[in-house]
C-alpha positions in Angstrom: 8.2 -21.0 -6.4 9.1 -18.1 -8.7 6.4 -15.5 -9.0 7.3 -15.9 -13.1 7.8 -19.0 -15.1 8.4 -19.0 -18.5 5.7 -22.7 -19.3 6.1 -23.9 -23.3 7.2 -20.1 -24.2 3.6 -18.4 -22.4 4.2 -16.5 -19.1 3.3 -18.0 -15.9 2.8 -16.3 -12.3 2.4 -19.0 -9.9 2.3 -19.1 -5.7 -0.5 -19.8 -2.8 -3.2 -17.6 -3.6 -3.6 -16.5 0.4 -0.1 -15.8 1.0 0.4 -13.8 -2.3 -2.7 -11.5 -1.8 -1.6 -11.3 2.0 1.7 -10.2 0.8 0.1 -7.9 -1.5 -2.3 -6.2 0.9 0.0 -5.7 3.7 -0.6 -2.1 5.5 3.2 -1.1 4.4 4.1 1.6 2.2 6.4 -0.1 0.1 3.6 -3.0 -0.6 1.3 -0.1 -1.5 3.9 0.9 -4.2 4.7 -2.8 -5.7 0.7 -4.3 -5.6 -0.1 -1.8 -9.0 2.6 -3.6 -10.4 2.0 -6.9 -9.0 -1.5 -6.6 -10.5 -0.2 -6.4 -13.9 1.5 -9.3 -13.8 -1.2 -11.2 -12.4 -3.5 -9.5 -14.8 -1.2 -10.0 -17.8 0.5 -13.5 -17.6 -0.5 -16.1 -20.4 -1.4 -18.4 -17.5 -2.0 -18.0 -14.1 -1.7 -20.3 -11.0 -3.7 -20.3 -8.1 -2.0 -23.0 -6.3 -3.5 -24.7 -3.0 -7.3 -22.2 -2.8 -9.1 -22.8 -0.3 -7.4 -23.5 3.1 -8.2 -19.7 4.4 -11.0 -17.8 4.0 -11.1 -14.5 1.8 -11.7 -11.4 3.8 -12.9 -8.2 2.4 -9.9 -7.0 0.6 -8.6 -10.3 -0.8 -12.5 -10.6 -2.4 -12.2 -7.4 -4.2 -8.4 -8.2 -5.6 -9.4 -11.2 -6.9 -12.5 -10.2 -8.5 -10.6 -7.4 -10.3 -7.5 -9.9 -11.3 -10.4 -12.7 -12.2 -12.6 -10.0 -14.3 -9.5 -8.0 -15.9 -8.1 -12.3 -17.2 -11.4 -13.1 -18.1 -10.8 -14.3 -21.8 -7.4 -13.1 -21.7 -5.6 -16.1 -20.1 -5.7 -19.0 -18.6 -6.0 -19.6 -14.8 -5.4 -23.0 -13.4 -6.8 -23.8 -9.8 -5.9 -26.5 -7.7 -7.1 -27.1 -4.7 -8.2 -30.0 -1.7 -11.4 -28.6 -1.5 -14.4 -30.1 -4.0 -15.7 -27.2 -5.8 -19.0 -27.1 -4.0 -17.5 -25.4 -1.2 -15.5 -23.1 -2.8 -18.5 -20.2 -2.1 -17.8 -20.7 1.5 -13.9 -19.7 0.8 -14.9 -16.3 -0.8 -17.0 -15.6 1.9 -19.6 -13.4 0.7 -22.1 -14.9 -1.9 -22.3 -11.8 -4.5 -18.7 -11.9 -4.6 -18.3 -15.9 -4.5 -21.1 -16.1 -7.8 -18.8 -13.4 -9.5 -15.8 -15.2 -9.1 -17.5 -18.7 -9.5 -19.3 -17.5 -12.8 -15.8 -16.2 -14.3 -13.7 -19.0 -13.3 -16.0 -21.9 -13.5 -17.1 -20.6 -17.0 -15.4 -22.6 -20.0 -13.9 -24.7 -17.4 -12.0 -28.0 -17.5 -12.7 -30.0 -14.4 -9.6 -32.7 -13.6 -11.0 -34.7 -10.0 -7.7 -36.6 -9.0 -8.8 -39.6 -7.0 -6.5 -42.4 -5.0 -4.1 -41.5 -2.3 -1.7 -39.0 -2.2 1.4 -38.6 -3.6 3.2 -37.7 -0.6 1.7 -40.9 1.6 2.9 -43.2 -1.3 6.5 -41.7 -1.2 6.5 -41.4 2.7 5.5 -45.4 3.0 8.2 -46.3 0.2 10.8 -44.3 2.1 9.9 -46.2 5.9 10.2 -49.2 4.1 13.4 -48.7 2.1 14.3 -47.9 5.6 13.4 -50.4 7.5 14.5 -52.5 5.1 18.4 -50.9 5.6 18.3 -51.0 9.2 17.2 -54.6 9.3 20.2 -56.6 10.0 21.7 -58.4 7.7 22.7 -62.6 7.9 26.4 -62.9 9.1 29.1 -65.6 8.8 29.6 -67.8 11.7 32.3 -67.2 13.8 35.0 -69.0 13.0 35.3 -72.6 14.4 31.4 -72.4 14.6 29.7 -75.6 13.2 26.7 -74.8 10.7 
């Protein structure tokens, strides 16, 4: 995905929280020099995506960026979550429980919940594609050979 979308006219950053605070925070000079910049455009889009939270846990540094980008967008923008994980264990993907009720209190604050329920997505396509399949490779009535009585 593009790190900036342009939604309905508003500004959008969008990617897999993890890998775009890992990218951010690697020990390189030259991500030393883009993350101030990086941060603004977290910081300053009309909506932000945190797409997939929740597969890896936070560690120390990713904590502190996100409570700065979550603090600085507090009432600024929106942020839209999504995420596998119910929202009960989302203090166990920050890690550390001053830091997760921070977070928790920003984000959760003037929330709207949507729970999506039924299968996914991906099994119902995946099942219509094996039997679209199937249904190709399943061979097909012939006619007789000739001189072949019916």
């Amino acid at each position: 995905m593009r790190d900036r979308q342009v939604v309905a006219g508003l500004r959008a950053g969008t990617e897999g929280l993890p890998r775009r605070l890992q990218r951010a925070l690697r020990p390189r000079a030259a991500a030393v020099r883009r993350f101030p910049r990086l941060f603004r455009t977290l910081t300053k889009a009309d909506l932000l995506i945190l797409d997939d939270w929740g597969p890896d846990r936070l560690n120390s540094n990713q904590r502190r960026d996100l409570m700065e980008i979550v603090e600085d967008r507090y009432g600024a923008g929106s942020t839209l979550i999504t995420s596998q994980l119910p929202t009960d264990t989302w203090h166990e993907v920050i890690g550390e429980p001053t830091f997760a009720d921070a977070i928790l209190d920003r984000v959760v604050h003037n929330a709207y919940r949507l729970a999506l329920e039924g299968p996914s997505i991906r099994k119902i396509r995946a099942e219509e594609e094996a039997a679209a399949s199937a249904e190709a490779t399943t061979t097909t009535p012939t006619k007789p050979a000739k001189g072949t009585k019916k």
